[in-house]
matplotlib code that plots the C-alpha trace (Angstrom):
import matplotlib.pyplot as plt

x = [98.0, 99.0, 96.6, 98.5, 101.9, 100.6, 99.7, 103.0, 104.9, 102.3, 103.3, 106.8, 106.7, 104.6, 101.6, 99.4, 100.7, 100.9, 97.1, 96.0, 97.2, 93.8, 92.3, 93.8, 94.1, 89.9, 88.9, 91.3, 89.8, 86.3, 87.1, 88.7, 85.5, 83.4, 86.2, 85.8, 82.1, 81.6, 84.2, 83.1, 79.4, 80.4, 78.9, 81.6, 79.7, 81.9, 81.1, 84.7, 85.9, 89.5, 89.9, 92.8, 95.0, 93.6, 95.5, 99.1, 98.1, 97.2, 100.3, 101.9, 100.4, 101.0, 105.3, 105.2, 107.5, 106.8, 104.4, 105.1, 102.7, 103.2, 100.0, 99.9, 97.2, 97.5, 96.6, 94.2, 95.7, 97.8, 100.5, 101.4, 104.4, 104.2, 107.4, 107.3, 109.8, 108.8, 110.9, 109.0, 106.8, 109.2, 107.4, 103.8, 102.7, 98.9, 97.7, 94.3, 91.9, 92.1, 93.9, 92.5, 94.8, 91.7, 90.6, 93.7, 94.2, 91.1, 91.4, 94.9, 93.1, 90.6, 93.1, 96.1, 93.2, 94.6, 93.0, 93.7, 95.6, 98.3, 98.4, 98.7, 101.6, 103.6, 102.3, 104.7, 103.8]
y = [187.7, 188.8, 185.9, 183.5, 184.4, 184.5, 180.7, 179.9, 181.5, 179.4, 176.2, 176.9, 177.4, 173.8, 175.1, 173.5, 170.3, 172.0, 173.3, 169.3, 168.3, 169.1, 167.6, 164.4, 165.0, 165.6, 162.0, 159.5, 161.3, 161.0, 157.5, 155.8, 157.6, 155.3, 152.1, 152.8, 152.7, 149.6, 147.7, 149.0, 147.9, 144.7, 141.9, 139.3, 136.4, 133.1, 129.6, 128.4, 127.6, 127.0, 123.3, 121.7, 119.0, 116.0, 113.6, 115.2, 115.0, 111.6, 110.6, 112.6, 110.3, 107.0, 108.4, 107.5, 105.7, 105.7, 106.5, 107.2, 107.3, 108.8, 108.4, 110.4, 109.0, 112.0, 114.2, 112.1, 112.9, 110.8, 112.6, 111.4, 111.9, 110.5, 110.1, 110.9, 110.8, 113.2, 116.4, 118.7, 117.5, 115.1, 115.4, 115.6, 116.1, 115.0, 115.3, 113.6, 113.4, 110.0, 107.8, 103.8, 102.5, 101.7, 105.2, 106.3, 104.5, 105.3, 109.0, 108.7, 106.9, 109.4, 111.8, 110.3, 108.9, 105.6, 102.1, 101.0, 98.0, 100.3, 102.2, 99.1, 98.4, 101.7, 102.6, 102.5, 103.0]
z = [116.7, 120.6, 121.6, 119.6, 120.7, 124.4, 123.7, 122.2, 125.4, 127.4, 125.9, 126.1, 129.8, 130.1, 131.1, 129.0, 130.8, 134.6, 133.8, 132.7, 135.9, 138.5, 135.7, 135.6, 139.9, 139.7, 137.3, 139.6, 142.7, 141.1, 140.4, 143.2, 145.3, 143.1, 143.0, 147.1, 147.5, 145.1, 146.9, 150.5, 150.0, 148.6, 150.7, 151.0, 152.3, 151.4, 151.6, 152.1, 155.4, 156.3, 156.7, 158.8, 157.5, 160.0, 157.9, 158.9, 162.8, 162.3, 160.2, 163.5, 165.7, 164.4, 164.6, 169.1, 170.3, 174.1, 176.7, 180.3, 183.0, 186.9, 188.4, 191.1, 194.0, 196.2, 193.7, 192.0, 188.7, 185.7, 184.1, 181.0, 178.2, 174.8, 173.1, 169.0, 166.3, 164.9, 163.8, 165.3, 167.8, 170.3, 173.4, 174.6, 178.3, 178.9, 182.6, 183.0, 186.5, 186.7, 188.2, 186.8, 184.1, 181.9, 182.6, 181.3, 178.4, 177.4, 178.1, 175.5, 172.9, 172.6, 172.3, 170.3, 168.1, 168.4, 169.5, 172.7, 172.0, 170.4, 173.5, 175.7, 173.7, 174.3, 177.8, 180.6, 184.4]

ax = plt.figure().add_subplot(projection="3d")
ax.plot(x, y, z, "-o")
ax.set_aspect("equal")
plt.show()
């Protein structure tokens, strides 16, 4: 009968819940160990690669409205602003090593991605 009351005064301290607690402290150490080596060891090779939105620079690059050349001989280099409409982008500043206007319209149209009678028509010198 002493052992039973000693339980009952147990209990009504909260020490059957205070002496559960390692125990439940031990099984979620246990198991995030395991959650950490399975995750850890996982390879995670992936197929997917990130792939830019070309279609919004190109939209983007049909928006300019002018293009200014200085070609400077001395230097034997073309600097060149391109005018957009755009709402973020209003101004590009291209600076190629040459200084022939077919070179240099050429040079843009590779890099605007536009033909070169569309850059004829905006280029200013």
């Amino acid at each position: 009968m002493r052992q039973f009351q000693f339980f009952r005064v147990l209990r009504s301290l909260g020490f059957v819940f205070w002496l559960s607690l390692p125990l439940i402290g031990l099984i979620f150490w246990l198991g995030s160990g395991f959650v950490q080596d399975r995750i850890l060891s996982h390879s995670y090779y992936n197929k997917k690669y990130l792939q830019a939105d070309t279609q919004a620079a190109r939209q983007m690059m049909k928006r300019i409205v002018a293009i200014k050349v200085e070609i400077r001989q001395e230097d034997g280099v073309s600097i060149v602003n391109v005018k957009t409409n755009n709402s973020v982008l209003k101004k590009i500043a291209f600076e190629f090593p040459v200084t022939e206007p077919s070179q240099i319209e050429a040079s843009l149209s590779q890099e605007l991605g536009l033909p070169r009678d569309r850059i004829k028509k905006l280029i200013r010198y």
